[in-house]
N, C-alpha and C positions, 0 to 999 in steps of 0.2 A: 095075056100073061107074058109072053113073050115080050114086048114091047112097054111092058114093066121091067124084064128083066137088063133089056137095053139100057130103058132109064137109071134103072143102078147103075150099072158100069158106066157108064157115060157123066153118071156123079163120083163114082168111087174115080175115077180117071182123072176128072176135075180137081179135086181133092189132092190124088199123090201130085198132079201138076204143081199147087200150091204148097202140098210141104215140102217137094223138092226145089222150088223154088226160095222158100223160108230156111230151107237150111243151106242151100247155097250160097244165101245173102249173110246168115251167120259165121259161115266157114270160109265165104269169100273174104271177108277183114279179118277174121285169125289168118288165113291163108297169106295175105299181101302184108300184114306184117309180119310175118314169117318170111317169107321171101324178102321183103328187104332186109332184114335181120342176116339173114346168109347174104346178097349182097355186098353187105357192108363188111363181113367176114371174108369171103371173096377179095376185094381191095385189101382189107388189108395182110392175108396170105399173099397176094402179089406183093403188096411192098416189101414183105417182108422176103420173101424170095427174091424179089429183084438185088436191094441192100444184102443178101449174103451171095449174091454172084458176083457182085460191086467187091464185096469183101477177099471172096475166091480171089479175082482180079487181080487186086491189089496186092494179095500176099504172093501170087505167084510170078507178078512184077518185080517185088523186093527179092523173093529168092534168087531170080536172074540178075539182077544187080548184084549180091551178093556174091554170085558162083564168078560173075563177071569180073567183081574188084576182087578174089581170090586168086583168081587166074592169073589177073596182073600182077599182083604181089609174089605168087611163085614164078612169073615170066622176070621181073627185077631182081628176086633172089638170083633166080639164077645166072640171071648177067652179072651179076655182082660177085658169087662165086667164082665162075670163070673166070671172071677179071684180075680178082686175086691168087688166081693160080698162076695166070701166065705173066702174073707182075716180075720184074726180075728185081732183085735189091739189088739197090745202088748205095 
């Protein structure tokens, strides 16, 4: 009786080995194309992150350009002003 009882479990064991095995082989391919699917979502969250750091960049290049021909333009003014101060008529 006992060694009956063995035989079962030793078939029910068998068994779950085989459906966990058959549903692993079914959820392994949902599984791997789900992960390439994020993958691919991955790449392109980088590009796109990378392309607005690119953008960050660039606009905070042109700002400094900007503040920079500012500068210059109030440093001319004010040469220019001055200049016309201490003009004397003639």
């Amino acid at each position: 009786m006992l060694l009956d009882g063995e035989g079962f479990i030793g078939e029910l064991g068998e068994n779950i080995k085989k459906l966990e095995k058959q549903r692993d082989e079914e959820l392994g391919g949902r599984l791997t194309e789900l992960e390439g699917g994020l993958k691919e979502k991955e790449k392109e969250n980088l590009k796109a992150e990378t392309n607005l750091k690119t953008v960050k960049d660039i606009k905070k290049q042109e700002e400094k350009k900007i503040t920079q021909i500012q500068r210059g333009m109030n440093t001319v003014r004010h040469y220019q002003h001055r200049n016309t101060c201490f003009e004397s008529p003639i």
